[in-house]
C-alpha beads as a LAMMPS data file, in Angstrom:
LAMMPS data file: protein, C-alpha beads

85 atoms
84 bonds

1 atom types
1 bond types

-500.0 500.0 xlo xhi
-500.0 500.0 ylo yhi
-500.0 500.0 zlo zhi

Masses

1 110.0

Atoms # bond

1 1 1 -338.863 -155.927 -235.361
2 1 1 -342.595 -155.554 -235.798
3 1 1 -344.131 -156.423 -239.236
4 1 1 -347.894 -154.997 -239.825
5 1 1 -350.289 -157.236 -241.692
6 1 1 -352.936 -155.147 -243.393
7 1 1 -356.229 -156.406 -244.292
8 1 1 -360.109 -155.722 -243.616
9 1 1 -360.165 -159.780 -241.707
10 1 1 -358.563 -161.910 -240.123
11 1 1 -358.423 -164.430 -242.005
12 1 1 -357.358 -161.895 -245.414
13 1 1 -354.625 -161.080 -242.914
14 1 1 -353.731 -164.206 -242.214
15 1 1 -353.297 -164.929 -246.203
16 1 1 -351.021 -161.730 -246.656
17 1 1 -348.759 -162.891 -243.885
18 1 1 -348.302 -166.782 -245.611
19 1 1 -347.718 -164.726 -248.925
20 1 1 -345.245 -163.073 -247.099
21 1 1 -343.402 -166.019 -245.673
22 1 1 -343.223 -168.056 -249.132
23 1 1 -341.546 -165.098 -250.391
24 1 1 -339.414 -165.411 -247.173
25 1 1 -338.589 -168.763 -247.493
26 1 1 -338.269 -169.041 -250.936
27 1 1 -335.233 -166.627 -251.064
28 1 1 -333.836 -168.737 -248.001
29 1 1 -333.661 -171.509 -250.567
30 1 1 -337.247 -173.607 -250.229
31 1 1 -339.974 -174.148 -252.866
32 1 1 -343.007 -176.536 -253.812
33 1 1 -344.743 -174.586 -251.116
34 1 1 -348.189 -176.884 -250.218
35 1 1 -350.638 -175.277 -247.506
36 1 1 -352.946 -176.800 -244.959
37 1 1 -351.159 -180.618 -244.740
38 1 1 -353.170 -182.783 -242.741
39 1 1 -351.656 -185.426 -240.577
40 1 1 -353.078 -187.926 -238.333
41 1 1 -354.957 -185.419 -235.782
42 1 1 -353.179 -182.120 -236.888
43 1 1 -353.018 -179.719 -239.462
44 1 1 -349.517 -177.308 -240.522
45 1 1 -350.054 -174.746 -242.533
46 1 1 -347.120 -174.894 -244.813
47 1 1 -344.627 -177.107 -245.963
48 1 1 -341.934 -176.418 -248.187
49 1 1 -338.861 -178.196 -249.735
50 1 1 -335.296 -177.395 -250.346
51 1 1 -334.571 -176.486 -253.768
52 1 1 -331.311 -178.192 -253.337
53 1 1 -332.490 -181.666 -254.084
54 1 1 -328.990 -183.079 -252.974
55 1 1 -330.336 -182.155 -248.727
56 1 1 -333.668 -183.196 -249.415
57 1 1 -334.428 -180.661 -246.553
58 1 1 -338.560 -180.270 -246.042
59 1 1 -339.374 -177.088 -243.925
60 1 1 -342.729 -177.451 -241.804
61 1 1 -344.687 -173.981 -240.904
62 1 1 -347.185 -172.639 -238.296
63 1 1 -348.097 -169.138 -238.854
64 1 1 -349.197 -167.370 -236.118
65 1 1 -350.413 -163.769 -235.341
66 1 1 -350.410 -161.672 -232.367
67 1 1 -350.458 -158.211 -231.181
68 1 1 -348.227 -158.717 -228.035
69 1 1 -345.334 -160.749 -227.727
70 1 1 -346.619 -164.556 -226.551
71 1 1 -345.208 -166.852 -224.362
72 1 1 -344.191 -170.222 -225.188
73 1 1 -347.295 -172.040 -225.390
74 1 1 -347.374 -171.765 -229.314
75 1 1 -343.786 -173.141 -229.978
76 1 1 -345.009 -175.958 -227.351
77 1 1 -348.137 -177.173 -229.792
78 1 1 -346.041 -176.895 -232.563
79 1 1 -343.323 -179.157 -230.983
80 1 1 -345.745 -181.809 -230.104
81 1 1 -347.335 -181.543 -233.806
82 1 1 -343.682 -182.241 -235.134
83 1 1 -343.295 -185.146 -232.242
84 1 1 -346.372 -186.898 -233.029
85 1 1 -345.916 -186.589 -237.022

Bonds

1 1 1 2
2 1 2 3
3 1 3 4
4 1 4 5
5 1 5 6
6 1 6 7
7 1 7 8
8 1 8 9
9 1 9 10
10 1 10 11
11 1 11 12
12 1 12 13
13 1 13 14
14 1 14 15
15 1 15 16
16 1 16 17
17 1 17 18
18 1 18 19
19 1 19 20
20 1 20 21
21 1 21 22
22 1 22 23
23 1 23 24
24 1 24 25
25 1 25 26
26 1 26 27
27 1 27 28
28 1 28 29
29 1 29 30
30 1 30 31
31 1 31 32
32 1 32 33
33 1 33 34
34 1 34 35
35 1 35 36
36 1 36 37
37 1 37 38
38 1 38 39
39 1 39 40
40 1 40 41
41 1 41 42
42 1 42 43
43 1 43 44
44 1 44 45
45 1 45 46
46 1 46 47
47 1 47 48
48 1 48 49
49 1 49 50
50 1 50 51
51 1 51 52
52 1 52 53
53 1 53 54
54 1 54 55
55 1 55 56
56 1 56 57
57 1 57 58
58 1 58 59
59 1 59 60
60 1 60 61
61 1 61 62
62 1 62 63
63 1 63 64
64 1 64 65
65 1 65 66
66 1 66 67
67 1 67 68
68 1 68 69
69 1 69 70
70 1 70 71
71 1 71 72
72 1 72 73
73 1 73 74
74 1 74 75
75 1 75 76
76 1 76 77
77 1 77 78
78 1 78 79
79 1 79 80
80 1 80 81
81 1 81 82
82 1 82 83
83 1 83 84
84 1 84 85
């Protein structure tokens, strides 16, 4: 599936597509949505939590947009983000 993000920048584009993925996760059961968190020496640009308070489930994000399928650098950074966290 491809999903267009329309938008006159980049960075306009980049704010439709996290719109798009609160909306996302929110129906997959996640809320208190807070952008940019900053940890020692890296950012991620959402993190959510379960709204069933009994799993106390948090949801880390890393939004990424590309033309052409990537490789598996991307998934890489963001597993060393979550290693180091």
């Amino acid at each position: 599936m491809k999903i267009k993000i329309l938008g006159k920048t980049d960075q306009l584009k980049g704010k439709a597509f996290e719109r798009l993925m609160r909306i996302l996760l929110d129906y997959l059961g996640y809320t208190d949505f807070r952008p940019d968190i900053h940890y020692t020496g890296m950012e991620v640009d959402l993190k959510g939590e379960a709204k069933d308070k009994v799993k106390q489930e948090s949801i880390l994000c890393e939004f990424k947009a590309h033309e052409r399928p990537i490789g598996s650098e991307p998934l890489t950074d963001l597993f060393g983000k979550l290693s180091f966290k």
